[in-house]
C-alpha positions, 0 to 999 in steps of 0.5 A, spaced: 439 493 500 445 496 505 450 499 500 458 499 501 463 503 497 470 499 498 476 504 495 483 502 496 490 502 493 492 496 490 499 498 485 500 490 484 494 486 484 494 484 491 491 489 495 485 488 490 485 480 492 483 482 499 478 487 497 475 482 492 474 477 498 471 483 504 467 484 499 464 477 498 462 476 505 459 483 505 454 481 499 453 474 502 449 478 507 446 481 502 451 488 501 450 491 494 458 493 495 462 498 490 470 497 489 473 503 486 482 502 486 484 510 486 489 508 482 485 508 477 479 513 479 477 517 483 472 513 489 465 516 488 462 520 494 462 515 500 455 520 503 450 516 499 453 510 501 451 505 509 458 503 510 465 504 508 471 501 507 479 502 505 484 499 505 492 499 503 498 496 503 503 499 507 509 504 504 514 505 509 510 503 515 505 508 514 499 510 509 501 510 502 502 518 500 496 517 496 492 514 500 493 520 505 491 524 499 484 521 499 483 520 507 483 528 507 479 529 502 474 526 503 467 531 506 465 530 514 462 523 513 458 524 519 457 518 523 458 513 517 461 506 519 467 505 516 473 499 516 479 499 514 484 493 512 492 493 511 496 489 507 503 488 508 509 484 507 513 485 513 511 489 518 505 494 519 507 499 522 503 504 523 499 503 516 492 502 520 493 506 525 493 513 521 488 509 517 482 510 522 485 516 526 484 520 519 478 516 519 475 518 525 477 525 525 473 526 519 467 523 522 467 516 521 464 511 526 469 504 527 467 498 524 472 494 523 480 493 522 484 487 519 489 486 516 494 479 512 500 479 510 501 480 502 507 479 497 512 484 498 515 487 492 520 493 495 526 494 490 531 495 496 529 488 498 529 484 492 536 487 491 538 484 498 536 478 495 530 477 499 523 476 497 518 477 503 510 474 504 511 471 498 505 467 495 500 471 500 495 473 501 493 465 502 486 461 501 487 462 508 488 469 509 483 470 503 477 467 508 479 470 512 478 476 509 472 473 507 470 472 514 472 479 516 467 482 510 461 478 514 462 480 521 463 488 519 456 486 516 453 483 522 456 488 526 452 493 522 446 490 523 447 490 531 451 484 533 456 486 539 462 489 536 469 491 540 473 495 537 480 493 535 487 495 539 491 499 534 498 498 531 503 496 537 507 501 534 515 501 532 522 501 535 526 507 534 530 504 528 523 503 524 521 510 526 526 514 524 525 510 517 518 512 517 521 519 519 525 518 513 519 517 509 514 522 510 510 525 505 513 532 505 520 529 504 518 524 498 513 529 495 518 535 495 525 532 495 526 524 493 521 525 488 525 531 484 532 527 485 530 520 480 535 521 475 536 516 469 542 513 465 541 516 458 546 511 455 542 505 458 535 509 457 531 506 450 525 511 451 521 504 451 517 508 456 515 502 461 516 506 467 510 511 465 506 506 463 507 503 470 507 509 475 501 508 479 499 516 479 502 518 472 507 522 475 512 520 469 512 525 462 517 524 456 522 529 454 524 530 448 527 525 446 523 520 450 526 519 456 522 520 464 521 526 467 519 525 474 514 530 477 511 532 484 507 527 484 510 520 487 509 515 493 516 513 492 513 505 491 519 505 485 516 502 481 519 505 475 526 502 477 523 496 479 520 495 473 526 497 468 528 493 463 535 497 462 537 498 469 537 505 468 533 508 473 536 510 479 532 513 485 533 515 492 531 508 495 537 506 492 542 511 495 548 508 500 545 513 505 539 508 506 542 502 505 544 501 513 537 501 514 535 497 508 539 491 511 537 492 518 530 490 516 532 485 512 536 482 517 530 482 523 525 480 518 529 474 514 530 472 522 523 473 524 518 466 524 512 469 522 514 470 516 515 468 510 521 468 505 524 466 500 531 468 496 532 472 488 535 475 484 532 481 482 536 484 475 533 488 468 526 488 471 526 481 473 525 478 480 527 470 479 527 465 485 534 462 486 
């Protein structure tokens, strides 16, 4: 039996429902198929298995940090087929992209791209009022997914395979923002300037419990300390019950281009969208 090691990063579920559906058409042929979220461990070794598969949302536009953490750890994988799929809530950007160039520099053979739309919990839209993919993936996307597993499988098995294009790539307004947001920035500087309002902090530690890396500890009196090791998601804001959190997503500085991409997305038509009120952790439908 062909073996498949999938690794991901699914902060909220969703990227996870993905995975779970690829994995299901692989195993329909006869693929033994190992899902490993890094959000919670670390992938096994890919070199005992026959095919690998990441996959990711899209932060930014691009690979989440610790995604590209991953990527470039991992060991010369000397020919292994591997695929990659991208969630997203609006666009892709470049996600898919950097994906399979990181992959293909590391030795890996191209087996496969595929990417769907996915809820889209970005702090910085939700307080503009504007939820996007919501209720996606669909049972549509979901087969698809499905469907993809089982093609990624018959190509292994020497049906005819056409590589995918890459990403179309991006106008120069989301490229300065993905410029913004690169990985030496948010590692070295927005990830040292959270700051919390001690009179609106309860010490309930929610936003440690919620981190995706652990990069949150307590002082002494119970508070968040933020350490070198985020990826900017904001979880930690988002998810605050008090509103005490305040991090650089939320800086007037970056609203301008907040609300340009709130504007062309709420006006683009394929996609999904729907108005709410985000407030004390909370997001509700309006």
């Amino acid at each position: 039996m062909s073996t498949c090691l999938i690794a991901y990063f699914s902060l909220g579920g969703t990227t996870a429902r993905v995975a779970e559906s690829i994995a299901t058409g692989l195993r329909a042929d006869e693929y033994q198929v190992d899902l490993c979220n890094i959000k919670d461990a670390k992938p096994p070794d890919p070199g005992g298995y026959d095919l690998l598969g990441i996959g990711l949302p899209a932060y930014y536009f691009s690979p989440p940090v610790n995604v590209m953490d991953y990527l470039n750890s991992l060991p010369d994988l000397n020919g292994l087929p591997a695929f990659v799929f991208v969630v997203h809530g609006t666009l892709p950007g470049d996600t898919g992209t950097i994906t399979r160039r990181l992959l293909a520099q590391k030795g890996a053979k191209d087996a496969g791209y595929f990417q769907c739309h996915g809820a889209d919990f970005f702090l910085g839209y939700l307080k503009e009022g504007y939820f996007f993919s919501p209720d996606h993936p669909t049972e549509k996307e979901l087969h698809e997914a499905e469907e993809f597993g089982r093609k990624v499988a018959a190509a292994k098995a020497g049906q005819e395979y056409s590589r995918p294009k890459d990403d179309p790539g991006l106008g120069f307004i989301y490229r300065m923002e993905q410029f913004l947001m690169n990985p030496w920035l948010i590692r070295n500087v927005y990830g040292r300037m959270f700051t919390v309002k001690k009179d609106k902090c309860t010490a309930c530690g929610l936003c440690m419990k919620e981190c995706p890396t652990g990069n949150i500890s307590a002082d002494k009196e119970g508070r968040p300390v933020w350490g070198h090791n985020c990826l900017l998601c904001v979880n930690c804001e988002m998810k605050c019950p008090e509103n005490a959190i305040k991090s650089p997503v939320s800086w007037p500085i970056f609203h301008p281009t907040i609300l340009y991409n709130v504007y062309q997305a709420s006006r683009d038509s394929s996609l999904d969208h729907v108005r709410v009120k985000h407030d004390r952790g909370t997001t509700s439908r309006v």
